[in-house]
C-alpha positions as CSV (number, residue, x, y, z in Angstrom):
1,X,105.2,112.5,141.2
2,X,101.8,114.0,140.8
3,X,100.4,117.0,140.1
4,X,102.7,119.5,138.3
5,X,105.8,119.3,141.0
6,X,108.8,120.5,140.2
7,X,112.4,118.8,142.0
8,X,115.5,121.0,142.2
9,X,118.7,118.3,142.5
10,X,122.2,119.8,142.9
11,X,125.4,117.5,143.0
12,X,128.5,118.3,142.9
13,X,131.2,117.2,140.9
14,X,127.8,114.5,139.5
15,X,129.4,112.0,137.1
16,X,132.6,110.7,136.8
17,X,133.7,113.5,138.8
18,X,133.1,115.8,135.4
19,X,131.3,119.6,136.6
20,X,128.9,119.6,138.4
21,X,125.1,119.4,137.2
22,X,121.9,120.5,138.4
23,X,118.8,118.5,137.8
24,X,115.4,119.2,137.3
25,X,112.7,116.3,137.3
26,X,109.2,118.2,135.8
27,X,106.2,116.2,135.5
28,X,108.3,113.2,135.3
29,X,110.7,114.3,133.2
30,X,114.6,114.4,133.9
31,X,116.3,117.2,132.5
32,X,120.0,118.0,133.5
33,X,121.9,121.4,133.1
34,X,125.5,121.8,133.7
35,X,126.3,123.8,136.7
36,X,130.4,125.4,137.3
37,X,129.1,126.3,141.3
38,X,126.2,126.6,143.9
39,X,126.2,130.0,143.0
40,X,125.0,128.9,139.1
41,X,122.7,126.7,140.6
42,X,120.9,128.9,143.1
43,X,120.8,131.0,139.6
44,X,119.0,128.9,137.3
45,X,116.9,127.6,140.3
46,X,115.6,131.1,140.7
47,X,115.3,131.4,136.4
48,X,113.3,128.4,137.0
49,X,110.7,129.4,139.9
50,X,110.4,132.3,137.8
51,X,109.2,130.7,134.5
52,X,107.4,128.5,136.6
53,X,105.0,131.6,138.3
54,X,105.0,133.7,134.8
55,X,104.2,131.0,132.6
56,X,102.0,127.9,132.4
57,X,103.4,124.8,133.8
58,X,102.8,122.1,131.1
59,X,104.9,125.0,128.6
60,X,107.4,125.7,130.8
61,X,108.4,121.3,131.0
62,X,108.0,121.2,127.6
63,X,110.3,124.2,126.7
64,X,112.7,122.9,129.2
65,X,112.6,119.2,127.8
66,X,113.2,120.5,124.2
67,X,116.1,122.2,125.1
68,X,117.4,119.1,126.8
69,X,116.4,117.4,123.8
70,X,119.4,119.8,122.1
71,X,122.2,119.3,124.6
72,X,121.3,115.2,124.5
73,X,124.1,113.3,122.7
74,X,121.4,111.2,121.4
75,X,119.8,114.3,119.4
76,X,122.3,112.9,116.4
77,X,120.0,110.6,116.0
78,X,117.5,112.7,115.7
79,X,118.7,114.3,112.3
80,X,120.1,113.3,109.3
81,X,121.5,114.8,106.2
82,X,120.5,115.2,102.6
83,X,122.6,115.7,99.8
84,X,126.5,117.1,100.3
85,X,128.6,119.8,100.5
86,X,127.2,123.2,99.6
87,X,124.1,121.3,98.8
88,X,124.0,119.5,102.1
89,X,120.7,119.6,104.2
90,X,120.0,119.0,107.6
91,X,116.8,117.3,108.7
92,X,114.7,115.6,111.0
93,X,115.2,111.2,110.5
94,X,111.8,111.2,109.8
95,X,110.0,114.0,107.7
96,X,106.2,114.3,107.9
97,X,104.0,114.3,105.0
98,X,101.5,116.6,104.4
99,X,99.3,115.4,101.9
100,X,96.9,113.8,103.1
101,X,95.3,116.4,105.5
102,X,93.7,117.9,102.6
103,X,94.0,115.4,99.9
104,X,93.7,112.3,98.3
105,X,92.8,110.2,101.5
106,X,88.8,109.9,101.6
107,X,88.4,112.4,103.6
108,X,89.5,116.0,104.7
109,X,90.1,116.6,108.3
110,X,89.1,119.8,110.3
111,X,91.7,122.7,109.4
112,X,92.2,123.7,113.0
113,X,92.9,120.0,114.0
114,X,95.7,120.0,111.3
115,X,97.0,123.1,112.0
116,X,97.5,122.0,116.0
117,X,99.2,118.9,114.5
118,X,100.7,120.7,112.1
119,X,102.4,122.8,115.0
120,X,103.1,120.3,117.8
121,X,105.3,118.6,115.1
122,X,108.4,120.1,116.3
123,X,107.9,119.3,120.0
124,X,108.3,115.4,118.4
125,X,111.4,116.4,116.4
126,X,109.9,117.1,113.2
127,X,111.5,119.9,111.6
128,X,110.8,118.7,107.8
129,X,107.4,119.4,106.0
130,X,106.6,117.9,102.6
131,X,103.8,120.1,100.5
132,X,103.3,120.3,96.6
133,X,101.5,122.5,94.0
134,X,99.2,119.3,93.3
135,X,98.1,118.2,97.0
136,X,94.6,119.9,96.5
137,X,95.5,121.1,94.4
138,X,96.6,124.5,95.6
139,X,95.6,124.3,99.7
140,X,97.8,121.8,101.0
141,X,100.4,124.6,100.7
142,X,98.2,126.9,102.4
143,X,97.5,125.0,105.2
144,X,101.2,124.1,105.7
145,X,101.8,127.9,105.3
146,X,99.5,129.1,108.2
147,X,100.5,126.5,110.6
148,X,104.2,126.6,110.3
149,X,104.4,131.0,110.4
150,X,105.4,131.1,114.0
151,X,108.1,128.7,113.6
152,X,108.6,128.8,109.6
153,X,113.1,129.9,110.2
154,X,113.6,126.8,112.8
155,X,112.2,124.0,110.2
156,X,112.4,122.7,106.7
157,X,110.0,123.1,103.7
158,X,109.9,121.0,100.7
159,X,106.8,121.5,97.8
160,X,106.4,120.3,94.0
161,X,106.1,121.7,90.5
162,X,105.7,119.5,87.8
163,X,101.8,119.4,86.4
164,X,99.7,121.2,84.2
165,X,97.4,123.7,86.6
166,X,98.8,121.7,89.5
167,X,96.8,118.9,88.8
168,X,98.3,115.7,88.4
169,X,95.5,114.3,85.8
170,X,95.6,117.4,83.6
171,X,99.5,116.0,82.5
172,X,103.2,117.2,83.2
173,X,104.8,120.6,82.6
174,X,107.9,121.7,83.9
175,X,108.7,124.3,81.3
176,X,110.8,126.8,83.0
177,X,107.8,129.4,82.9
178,X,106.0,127.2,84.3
179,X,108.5,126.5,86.9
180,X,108.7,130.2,88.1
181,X,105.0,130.9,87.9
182,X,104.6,128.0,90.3
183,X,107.7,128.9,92.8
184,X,105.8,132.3,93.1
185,X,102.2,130.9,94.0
186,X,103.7,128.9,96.1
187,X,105.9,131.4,98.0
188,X,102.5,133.0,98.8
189,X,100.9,130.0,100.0
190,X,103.2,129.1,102.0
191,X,103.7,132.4,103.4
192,X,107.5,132.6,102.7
193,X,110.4,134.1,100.7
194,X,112.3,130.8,100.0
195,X,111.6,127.2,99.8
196,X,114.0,125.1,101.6
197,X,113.8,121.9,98.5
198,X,111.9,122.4,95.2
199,X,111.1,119.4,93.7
200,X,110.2,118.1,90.0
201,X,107.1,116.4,91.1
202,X,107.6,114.1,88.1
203,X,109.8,113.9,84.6
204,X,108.3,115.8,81.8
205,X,109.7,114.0,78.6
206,X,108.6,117.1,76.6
207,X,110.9,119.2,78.5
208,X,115.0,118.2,78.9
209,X,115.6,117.7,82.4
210,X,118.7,119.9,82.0
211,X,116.3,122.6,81.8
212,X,114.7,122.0,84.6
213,X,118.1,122.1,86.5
214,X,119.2,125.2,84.9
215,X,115.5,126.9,85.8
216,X,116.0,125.8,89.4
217,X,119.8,126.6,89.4
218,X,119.0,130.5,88.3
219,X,116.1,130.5,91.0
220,X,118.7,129.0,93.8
221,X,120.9,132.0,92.9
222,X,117.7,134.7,93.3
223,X,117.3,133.3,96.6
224,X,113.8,131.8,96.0
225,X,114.8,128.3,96.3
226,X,117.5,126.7,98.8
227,X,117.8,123.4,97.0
228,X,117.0,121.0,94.2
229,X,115.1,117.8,94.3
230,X,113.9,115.2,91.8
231,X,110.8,113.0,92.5
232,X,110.7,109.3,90.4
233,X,113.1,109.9,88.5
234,X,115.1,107.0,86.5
235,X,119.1,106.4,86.8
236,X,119.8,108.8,83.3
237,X,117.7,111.6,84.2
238,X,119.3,111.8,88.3
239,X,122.6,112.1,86.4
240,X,121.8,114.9,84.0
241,X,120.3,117.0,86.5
242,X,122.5,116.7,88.9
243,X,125.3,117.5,86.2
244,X,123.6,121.3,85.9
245,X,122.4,121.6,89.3
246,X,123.7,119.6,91.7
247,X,120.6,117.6,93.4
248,X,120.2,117.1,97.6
249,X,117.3,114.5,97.2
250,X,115.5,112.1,95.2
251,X,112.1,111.7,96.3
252,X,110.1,108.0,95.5
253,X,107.8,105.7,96.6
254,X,109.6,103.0,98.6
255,X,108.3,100.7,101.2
256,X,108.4,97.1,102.1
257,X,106.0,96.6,99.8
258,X,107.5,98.7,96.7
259,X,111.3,98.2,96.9
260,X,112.0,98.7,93.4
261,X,114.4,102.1,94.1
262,X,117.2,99.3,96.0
263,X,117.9,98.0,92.5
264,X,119.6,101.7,90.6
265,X,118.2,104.3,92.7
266,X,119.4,104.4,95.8
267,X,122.6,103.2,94.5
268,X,123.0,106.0,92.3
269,X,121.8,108.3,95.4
270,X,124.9,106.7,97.0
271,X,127.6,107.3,94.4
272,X,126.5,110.8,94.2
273,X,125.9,112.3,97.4
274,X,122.0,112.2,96.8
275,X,119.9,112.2,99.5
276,X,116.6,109.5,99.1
277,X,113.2,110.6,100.4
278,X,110.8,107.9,100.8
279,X,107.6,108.4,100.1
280,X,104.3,106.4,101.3
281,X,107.1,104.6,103.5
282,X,104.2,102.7,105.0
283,X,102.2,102.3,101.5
284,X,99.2,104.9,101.9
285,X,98.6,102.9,105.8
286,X,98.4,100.0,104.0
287,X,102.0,98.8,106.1
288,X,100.3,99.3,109.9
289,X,97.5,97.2,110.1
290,X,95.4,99.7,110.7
291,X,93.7,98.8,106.8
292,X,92.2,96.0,105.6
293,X,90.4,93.7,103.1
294,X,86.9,95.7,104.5
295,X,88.5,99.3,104.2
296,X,86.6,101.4,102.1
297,X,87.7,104.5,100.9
298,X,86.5,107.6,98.7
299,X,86.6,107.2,94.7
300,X,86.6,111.2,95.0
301,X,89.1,111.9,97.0
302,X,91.4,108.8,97.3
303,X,93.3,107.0,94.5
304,X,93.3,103.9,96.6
305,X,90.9,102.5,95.2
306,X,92.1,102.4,91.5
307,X,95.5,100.4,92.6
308,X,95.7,96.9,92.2
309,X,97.5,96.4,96.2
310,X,94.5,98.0,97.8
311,X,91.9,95.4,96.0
312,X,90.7,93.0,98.4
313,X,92.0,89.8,97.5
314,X,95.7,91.5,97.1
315,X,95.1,93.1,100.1
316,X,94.8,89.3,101.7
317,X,97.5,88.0,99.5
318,X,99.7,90.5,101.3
319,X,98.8,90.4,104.5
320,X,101.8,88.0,105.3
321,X,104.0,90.8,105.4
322,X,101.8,92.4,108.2
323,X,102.2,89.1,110.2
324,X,105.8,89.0,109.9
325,X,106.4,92.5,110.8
326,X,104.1,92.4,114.2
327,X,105.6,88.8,115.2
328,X,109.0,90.9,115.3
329,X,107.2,93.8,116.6
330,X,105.4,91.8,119.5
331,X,108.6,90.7,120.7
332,X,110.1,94.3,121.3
333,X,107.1,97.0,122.0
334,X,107.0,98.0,118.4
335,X,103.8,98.2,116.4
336,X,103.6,97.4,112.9
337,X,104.0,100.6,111.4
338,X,107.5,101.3,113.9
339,X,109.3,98.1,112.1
340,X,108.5,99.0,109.2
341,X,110.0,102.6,109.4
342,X,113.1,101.3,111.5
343,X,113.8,98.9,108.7
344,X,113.5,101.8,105.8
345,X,116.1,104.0,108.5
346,X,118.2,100.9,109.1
347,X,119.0,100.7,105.0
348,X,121.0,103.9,104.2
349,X,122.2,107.4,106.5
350,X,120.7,109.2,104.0
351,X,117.5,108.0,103.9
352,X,114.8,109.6,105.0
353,X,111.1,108.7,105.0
354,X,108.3,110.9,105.5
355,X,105.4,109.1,106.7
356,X,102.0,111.0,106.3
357,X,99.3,111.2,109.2
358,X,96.4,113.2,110.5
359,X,97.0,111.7,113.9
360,X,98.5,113.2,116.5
361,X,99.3,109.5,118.1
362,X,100.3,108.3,114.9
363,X,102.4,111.1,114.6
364,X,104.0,110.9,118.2
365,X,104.1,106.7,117.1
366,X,106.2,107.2,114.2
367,X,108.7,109.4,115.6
368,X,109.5,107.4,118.7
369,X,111.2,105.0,116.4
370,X,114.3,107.1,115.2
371,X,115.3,105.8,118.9
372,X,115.3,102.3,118.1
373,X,118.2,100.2,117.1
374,X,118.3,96.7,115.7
375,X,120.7,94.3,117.7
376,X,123.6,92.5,116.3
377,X,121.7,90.1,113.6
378,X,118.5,91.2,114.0
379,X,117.4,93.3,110.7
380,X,119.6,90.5,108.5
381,X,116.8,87.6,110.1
382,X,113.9,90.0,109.9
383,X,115.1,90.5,106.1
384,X,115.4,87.7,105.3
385,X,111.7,86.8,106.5
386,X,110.4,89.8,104.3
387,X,112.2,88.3,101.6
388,X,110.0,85.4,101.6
389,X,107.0,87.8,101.2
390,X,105.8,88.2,97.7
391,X,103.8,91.1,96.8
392,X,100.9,91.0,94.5
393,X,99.5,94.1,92.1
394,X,101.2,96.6,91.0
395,X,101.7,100.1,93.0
396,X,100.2,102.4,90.4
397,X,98.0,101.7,87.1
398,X,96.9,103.9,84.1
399,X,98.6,107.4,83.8
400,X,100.0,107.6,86.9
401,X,102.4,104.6,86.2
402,X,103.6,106.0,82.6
403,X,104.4,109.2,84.8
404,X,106.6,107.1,86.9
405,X,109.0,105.5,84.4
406,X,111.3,108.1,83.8
């Protein structure tokens, strides 16, 4: 069908002799609205020509294919939920991860390329957007801000307290002062009056943690924050939190290649009605192929090169895992990076990963997958093939690991 052509389909009484539906097929894309008579059909068909004269026609297919996307049945798969009850939050499966467009990945993209990405996320499904105080430090909120303005009531936003100044290397502190002077910058960064998830961006020893909660619990009831989140924390310090103010997620690093949070973690998650956030689900790009042995990267602005997995000879030593993730992948139209996510959703209901890019096509790759489903037997033999994998060097080194054992 080329060209921009638009198909008008009535049948009555269409499937299973149910009501009757009216189909539109735009730009190759089927999109089916329930129709009581001709008369509602004539109708909408006339809504339709109208859109289609007033408005562009690439905007008008995709409005009308997101709003299919709504009515679809499959849409449940489209969303999951973190934490329960009053704490309950609804997301997209995957979230997307924010950092590195101005942070901590060699090198900074162009801020009018990342705000386009930023705003075509939705149109994919995303509808949750992970910031912090430290990504920057400072702009990563202000980027995420600006782009998400026209939109900011339909989605999700998540950011980070947790470190002197906002900057990670400076230390930890999550002194309730400190808390509320970092919920109000980043209100203004982001160009909002509430943050959907505030998280602890790490444990500070110096401070009890059921401070923390209690801060965050008198800032839910203000209105300034939604919900409460925990980033690496350890089995002890989920539990005393979540006895003060009831947590929806736990945010930490987990990937094929760091799976550490199956052994307490996620169970704990479980028991308690946590959500888990994974973070660097495919290990800084490390888990797509799209790195390598020859990568190099900036010692200024990427803390890749200071962890042992990202050293050559590791980076060899686990390159197995790459091979048994495309073999599985070749066999089924999936790249590297889609197993790898599809095996993270296929663990838990309440897990959701959120995968950081600055590529629209690696954006549009990763959500594709929240479609996929393993077949009886399938993610036990791939499993068990990971299994076999061992992973050499550690994920982090120096200060950045002491910050992580809590």
């Amino acid at each position: 069908m080329p060209g921009n052509d638009t198909h008008l389909i009535y049948r009555p009484g269409w499937v299973n002799n149910g009501p009757s539906r009216c189909c539109y097929i735009i730009n190759h894309n089927l999109i089916i609205i329930g129709m009581n008579n001709r008369r509602s059909f004539l109708k909408s068909g006339a809504v339709l020509g109208g859109a289609l004269l007033f408005s562009p026609a690439n905007s008008s297919a995709r409005s009308l294919e997101r709003s299919n996307l709504n009515n679809n049945n499959n849409n449940e798969k489209k969303t999951r939920v973190l934490g329960k009850g009053s704490q309950a939050l609804k997301v997209s499966t995957l979230g997307l991860g924010c950092m590195g467009m101005s942070y901590h990945r060699s090198f900074v993209p162009d801020k009018k390329a990342m705000i386009a990405l930023l705003r075509k996320a939705p149109d994919l499904g995303v509808t949750y957007f992970d910031t912090a105080e430290a990504y920057g430090p400072l702009v990563n909120e202000e980027l995420v801000g600006e782009a998400v303005a026209p939109f900011r009531k339909d989605i999700i936003i998540a950011t980070k307290f947790g470190f002197k100044n906002g900057r990670p290397a400076a230390g930890l502190d999550s002194r309730p002062e400190r808390i509320r002077a970092v919920v109000e910058h980043s209100l203004r960064s982001l160009k909002t009056d509430y943050i959907d998830l505030l998280y602890q961006h790490r444990v500070d020893p110096k401070v009890p943690v059921e401070d923390v909660a209690g801060t965050v619990k008198d800032l839910i009831r203000e209105g300034k924050v939604k919900h409460f989140g925990m980033s690496e924390a350890g089995v002890d310090n989920i539990r005393k939190a979540h006895a003060v103010q009831p947590l929806t997620a736990l945010q930490s690093e987990y990937s094929l290649m760091t799976r550490e949070p199956e052994k307490d973690v996620i169970k704990v998650c479980e028991e308690l009605g946590i959500g888990f956030v994974p973070y660097s689900p495919l290990s800084r790009g490390m888990i797509s192929g799209y790195l390598n042995e020859r990568s190099k990267y900036n010692p200024d602005n990427d803390n890749r090169p200071s962890l042992p997995r990202y050293q050559a000879e590791n980076v060899i030593a686990n390159w197995p895992l790459i091979d048994v993730l495309k073999a599985f992948g070749d066999q089924r139209g999936l790249t590297v990076a889609q197993v790898a996510l599809a095996w993270l959703l296929a663990q838990k209901p309440f897990i959701v990963p959120i995968p950081g890019t600055t590529k629209l096509a690696h954006l549009q790759e990763n959500m594709w997958v929240v479609n996929y489903a393993f077949a009886p037997g399938e993610l036990n033999t791939l499993t068990t093939k990971l299994d076999q994998v061992k992973i050499v060097g550690e994920r982090y080194t120096g200060q950045s690991a002491e910050q992580t054992k809590k």
